[in-house]
C-alpha positions as CSV (number, residue, x, y, z in Angstrom):
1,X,63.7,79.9,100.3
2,X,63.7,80.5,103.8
3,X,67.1,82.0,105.5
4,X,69.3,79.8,107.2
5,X,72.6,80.9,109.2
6,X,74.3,78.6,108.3
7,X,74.5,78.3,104.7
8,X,75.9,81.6,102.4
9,X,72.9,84.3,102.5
10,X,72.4,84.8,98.7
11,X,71.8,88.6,98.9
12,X,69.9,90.3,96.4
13,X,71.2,93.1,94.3
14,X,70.9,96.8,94.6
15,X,68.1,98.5,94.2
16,X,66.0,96.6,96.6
17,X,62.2,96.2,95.5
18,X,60.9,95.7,99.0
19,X,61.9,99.0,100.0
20,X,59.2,101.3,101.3
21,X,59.0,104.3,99.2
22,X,60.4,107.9,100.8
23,X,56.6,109.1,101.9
24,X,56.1,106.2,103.8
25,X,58.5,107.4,106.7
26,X,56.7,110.9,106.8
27,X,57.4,113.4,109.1
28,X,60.7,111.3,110.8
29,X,61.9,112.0,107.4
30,X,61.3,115.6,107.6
31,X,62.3,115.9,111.1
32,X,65.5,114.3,110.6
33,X,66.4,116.3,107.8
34,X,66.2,119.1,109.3
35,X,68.2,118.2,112.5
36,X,70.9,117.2,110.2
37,X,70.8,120.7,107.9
38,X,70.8,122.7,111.4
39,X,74.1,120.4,112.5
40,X,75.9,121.4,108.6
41,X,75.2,124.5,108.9
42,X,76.7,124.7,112.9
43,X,79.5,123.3,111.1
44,X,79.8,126.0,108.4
45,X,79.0,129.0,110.7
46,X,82.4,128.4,113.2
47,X,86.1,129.7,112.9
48,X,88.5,126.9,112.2
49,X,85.3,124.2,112.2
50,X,88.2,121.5,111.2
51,X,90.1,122.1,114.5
52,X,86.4,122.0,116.4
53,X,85.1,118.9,115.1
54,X,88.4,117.0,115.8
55,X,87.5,116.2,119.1
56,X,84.3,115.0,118.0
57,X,86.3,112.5,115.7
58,X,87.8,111.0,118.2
59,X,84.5,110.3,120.1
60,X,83.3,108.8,117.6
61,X,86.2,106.6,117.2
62,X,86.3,105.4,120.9
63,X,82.2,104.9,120.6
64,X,82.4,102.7,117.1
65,X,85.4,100.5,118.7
66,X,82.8,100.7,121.6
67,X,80.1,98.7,119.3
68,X,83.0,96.0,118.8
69,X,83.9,95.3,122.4
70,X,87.4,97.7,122.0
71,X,86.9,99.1,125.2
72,X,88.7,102.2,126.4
73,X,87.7,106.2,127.2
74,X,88.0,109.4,125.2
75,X,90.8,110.7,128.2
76,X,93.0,107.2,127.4
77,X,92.8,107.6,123.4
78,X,93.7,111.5,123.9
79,X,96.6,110.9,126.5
80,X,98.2,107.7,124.4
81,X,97.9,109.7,120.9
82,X,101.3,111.3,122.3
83,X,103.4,108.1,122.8
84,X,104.9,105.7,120.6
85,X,102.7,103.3,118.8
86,X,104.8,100.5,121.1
87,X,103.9,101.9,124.3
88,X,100.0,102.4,123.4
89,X,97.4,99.7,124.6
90,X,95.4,97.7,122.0
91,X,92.2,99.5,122.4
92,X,93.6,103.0,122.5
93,X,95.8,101.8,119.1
94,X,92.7,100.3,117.4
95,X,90.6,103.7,118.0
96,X,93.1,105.7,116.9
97,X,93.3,103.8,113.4
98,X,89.8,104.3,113.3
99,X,90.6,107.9,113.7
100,X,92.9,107.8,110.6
101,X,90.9,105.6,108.7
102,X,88.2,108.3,109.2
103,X,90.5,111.1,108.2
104,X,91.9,109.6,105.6
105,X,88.8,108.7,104.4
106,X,87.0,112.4,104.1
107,X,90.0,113.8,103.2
108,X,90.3,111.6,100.1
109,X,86.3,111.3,99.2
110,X,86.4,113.8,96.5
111,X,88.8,112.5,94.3
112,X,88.0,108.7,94.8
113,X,84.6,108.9,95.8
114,X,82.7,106.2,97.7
115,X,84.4,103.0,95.8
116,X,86.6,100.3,96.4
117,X,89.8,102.2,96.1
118,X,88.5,104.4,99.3
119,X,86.9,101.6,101.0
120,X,90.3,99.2,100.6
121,X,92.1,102.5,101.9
122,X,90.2,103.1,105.0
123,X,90.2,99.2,105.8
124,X,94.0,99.5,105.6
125,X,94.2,101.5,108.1
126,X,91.9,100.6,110.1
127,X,93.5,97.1,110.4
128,X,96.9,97.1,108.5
129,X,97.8,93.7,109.1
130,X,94.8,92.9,106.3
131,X,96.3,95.6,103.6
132,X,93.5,96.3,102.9
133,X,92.4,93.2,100.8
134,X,89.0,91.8,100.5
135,X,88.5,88.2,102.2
136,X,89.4,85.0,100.2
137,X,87.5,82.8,102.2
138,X,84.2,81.5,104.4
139,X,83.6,83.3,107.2
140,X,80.4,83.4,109.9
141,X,79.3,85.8,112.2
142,X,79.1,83.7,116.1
143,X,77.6,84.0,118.6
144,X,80.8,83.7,121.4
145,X,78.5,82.7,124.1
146,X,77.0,79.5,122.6
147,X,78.8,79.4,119.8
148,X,75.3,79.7,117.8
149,X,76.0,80.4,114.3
150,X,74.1,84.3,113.4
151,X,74.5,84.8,109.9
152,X,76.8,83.3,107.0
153,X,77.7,86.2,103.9
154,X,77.8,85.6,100.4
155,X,80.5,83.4,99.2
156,X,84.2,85.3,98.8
157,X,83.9,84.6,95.3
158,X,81.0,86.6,95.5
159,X,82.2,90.0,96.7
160,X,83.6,91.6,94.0
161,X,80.6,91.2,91.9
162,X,78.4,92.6,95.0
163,X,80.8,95.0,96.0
164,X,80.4,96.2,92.3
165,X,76.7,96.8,92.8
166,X,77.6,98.5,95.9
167,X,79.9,100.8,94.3
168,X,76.9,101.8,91.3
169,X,74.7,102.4,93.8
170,X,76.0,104.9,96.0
171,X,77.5,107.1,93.3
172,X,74.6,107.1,90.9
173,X,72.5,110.0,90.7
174,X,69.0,108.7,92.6
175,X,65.7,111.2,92.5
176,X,63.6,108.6,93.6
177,X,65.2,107.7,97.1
178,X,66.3,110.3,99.1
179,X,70.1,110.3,100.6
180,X,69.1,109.5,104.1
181,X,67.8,106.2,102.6
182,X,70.0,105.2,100.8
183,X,72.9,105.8,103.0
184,X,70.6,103.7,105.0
185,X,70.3,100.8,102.2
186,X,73.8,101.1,101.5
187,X,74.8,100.7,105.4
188,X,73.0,97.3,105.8
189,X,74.5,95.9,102.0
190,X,77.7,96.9,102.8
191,X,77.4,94.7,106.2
192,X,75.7,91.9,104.6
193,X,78.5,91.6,102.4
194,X,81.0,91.9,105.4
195,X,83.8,91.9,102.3
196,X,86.3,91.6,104.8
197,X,88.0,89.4,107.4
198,X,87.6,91.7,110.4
199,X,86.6,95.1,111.0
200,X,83.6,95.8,108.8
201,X,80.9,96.8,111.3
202,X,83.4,99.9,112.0
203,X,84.4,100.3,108.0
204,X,80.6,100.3,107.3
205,X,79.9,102.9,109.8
206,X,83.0,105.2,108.5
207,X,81.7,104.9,104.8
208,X,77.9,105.8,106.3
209,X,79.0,109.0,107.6
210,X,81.1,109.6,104.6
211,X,78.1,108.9,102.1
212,X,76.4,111.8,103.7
213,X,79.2,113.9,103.1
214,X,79.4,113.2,99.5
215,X,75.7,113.6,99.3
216,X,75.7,117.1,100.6
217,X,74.3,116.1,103.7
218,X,76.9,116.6,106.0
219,X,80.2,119.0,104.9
220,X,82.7,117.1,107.3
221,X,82.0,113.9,108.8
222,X,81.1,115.2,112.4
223,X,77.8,112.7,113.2
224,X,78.4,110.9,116.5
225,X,76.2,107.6,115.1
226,X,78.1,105.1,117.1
227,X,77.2,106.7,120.1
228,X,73.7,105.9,119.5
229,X,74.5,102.5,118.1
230,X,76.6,101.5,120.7
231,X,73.1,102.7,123.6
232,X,70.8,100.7,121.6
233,X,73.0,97.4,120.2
234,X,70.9,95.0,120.5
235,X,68.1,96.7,118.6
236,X,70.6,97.5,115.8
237,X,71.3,93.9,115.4
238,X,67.9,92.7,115.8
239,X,66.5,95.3,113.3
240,X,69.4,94.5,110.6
241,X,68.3,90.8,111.0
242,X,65.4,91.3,110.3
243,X,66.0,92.7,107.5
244,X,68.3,89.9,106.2
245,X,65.4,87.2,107.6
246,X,62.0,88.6,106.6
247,X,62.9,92.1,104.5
248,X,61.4,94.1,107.1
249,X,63.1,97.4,105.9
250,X,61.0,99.6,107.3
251,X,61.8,98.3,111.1
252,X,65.9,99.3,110.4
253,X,65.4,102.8,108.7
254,X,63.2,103.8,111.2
255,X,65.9,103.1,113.7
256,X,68.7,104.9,111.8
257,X,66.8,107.9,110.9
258,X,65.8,108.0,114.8
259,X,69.3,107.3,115.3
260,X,70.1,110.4,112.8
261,X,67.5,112.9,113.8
262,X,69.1,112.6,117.6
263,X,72.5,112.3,117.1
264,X,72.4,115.3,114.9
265,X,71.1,117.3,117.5
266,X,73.3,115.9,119.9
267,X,76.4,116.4,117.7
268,X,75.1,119.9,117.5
269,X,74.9,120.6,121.1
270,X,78.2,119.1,121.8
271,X,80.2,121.3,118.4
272,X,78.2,124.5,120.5
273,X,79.9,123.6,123.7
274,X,83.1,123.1,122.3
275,X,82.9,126.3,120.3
276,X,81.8,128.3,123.5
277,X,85.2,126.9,125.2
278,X,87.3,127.7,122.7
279,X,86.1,131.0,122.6
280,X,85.7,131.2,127.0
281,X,89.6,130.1,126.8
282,X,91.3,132.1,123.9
283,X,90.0,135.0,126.2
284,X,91.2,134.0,129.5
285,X,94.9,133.4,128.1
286,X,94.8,136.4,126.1
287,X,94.2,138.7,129.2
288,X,95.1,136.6,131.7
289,X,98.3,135.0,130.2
290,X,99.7,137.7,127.8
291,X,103.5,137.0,127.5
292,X,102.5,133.5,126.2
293,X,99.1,134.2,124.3
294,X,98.8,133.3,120.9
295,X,95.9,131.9,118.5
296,X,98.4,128.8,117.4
297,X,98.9,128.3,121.5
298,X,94.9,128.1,122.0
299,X,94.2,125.8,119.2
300,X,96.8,123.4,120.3
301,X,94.6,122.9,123.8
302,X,91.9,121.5,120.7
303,X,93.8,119.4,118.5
304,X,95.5,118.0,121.4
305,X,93.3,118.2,124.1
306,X,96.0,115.8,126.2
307,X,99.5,117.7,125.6
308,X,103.1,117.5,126.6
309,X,105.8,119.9,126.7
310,X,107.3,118.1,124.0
311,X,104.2,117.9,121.7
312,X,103.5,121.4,122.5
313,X,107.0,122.3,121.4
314,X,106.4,120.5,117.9
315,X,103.4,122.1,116.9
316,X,104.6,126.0,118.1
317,X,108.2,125.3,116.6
318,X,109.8,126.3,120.2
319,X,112.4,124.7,122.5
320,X,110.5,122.0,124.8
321,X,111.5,124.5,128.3
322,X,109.5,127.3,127.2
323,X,106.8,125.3,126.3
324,X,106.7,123.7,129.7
325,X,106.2,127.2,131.5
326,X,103.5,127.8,129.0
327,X,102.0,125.1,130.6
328,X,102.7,125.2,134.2
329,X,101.4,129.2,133.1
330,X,98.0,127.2,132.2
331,X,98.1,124.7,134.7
332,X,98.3,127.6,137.4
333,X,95.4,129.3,135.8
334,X,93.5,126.3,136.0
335,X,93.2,125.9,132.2
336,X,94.8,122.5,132.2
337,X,95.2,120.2,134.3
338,X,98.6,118.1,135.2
339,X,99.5,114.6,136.0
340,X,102.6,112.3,135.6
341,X,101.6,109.0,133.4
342,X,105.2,107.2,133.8
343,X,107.9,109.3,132.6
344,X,105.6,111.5,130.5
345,X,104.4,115.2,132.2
346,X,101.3,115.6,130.9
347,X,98.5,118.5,130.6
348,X,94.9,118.0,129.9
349,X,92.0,120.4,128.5
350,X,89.7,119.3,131.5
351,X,86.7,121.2,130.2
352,X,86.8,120.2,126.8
353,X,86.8,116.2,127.8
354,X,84.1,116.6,130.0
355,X,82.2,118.0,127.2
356,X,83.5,115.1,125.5
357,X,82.2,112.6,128.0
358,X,79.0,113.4,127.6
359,X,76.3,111.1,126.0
360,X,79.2,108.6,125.4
């Protein structure tokens, strides 16, 4: 039967037969598994690798919203993280649920493991009006230019028994593919599916990242694979059609191990810069700033590379006057940069959002 956009795909069941086997893919394989085992073990080798990699979270965040036409900068999400969820914009809201979703995700992976109790809980964040809940009816994928119908998934009455298959899949113990594979495999179901109303391109690349986590790939989920995505987006979709039209598989997990072997090594890069900074400031404060040095003052410039006096205040456990001369201390000492956004004073880790901005 040949596809048609139109009508429900009928999507076979995992395993997929018309796989290519592991050896076929050679030495991108090997290549890309070793870009990957050099970015895990950057990870383990760092002080405080969870305060590091934050910054890369949100990145990835602003990159995957990116792929979805959720337009905003790494600088706007940081800066409007400090205000109300009122006051925030749409886009900067939606990447910061991503950023939760994300969070919430990894930090919750080893006691529900990749199923549908982790994959309703990261949807529900991501997009709490839909609590979560897997869609009850039709729905297309359109094109919004001419309205061309692109694709059609399963049936809803379909998706808990393919979300079922899903769920076996990526938790069984597999010797015959390897991980990068099937994380792979799993990525394109998972959107074939499209279980839910809205937001499962972004869902499906949160529970990609997190599959190589729980496959030992990856000890925190730090790759930056939206940023690739989001450079080459019309080869993504082109290569996951294909798949869906002709079971070209071999076309799509080329491009994601590509997609994996540099975006590894760019991850990499990025964690070494932000490690070098942290290291470059802590050392300017400490002899250059000594009433107001401390380690909890230095990591605060990380986990909130955009800060107030008031923020500041909450995470040191100080009145919100002394943390403002810590700041304008900073400020003079060109650590930070300052600038009025409305009513709000606000200080910003130049260097470490440049670093950042890069590749985005």
């Amino acid at each position: 039967m040949s596809f048609d956009a139109t009508y429900p795909f009928q999507l076979p069941l995992l395993p997929c037969e018309a796989v290519p086997e592991d050896g076929y893919f050679g030495r991108l394989l090997i290549d890309t598994r070793v870009e990957l085992a050099e970015l895990k073990g950057a990870c383990g080798s760092i002080p405080n690798p969870m305060l590091l990699t934050a910054p890369i979270t949100v990145r990835e965040s602003v990159a995957s919203s990116g792929i979805e036409n959720i337009n905003t900068t790494v600088a706007n999400v940081l800066q409007w993280q400090l205000f109300p969820e009122d006051e925030q914009s749409r886009p900067d809201k939606e990447v910061l649920r991503y950023r939760e979703a994300m969070n919430w995700g990894f930090e919750n992976l080893g006691k529900l493991a990749l199923s549908t109790r982790l994959i309703t809980g990261i949807q529900a964040r991501l997009i709490p009006e839909g609590n979560g809940n897997y869609r009850r009816e039709q729905n297309q994928i359109v094109n919004l230019n001419n309205h061309e119908v692109l694709f059609t998934p399963p049936p809803a009455n379909e998706i808990s028994r393919l979300m079922g298959n899903w769920e076996n899949y990526v938790n069984r113990e597999d010797t015959q593919t390897d991980p990068l594979i099937k994380a792979i495999i799993a990525h394109y179901q998972f959107e074939a599916i499209h279980p839910f109303r809205d937001g499962n391109g972004r869902t499906g690349r949160i529970l990609m990242v997190l599959q190589l986590v729980q496959e030992g790939i990856l000890n925190m989920p730090v790759l930056y694979i939206s940023g690739y995505i989001n450079r080459h987006k019309s080869d993504y979709y082109k290569a996951l059609r294909a798949v869906t039209e002709t079971s070209d598989w071999e076309a799509f997990i080329r491009f994601m191990l590509r997609g994996f072997q540099l975006q590894a090594h760019n991850t990499r890069s990025t964690l070494m810069d932000i490690t070098g900074l942290y290291h470059q400031l802590r050392e300017r404060v400490r002899t250059g700033a000594k009433k107001i040095y401390s380690a909890e003052l230095v990591e605060a410039l990380f986990t909130y590379p955009v800060l107030s006096p008031v923020k500041l205040a909450q995470l040191l456990g100080m009145h919100y006057t002394t943390t403002s001369r810590y700041l304008a201390k900073l400020a003079e000492m060109d650590i930070l940069h300052e600038a009025m956004v409305g009513k709000y004073h606000l200080y910003a880790n130049h260097q470490l959002i440049e670093i950042l901005n890069k590749e985005l």
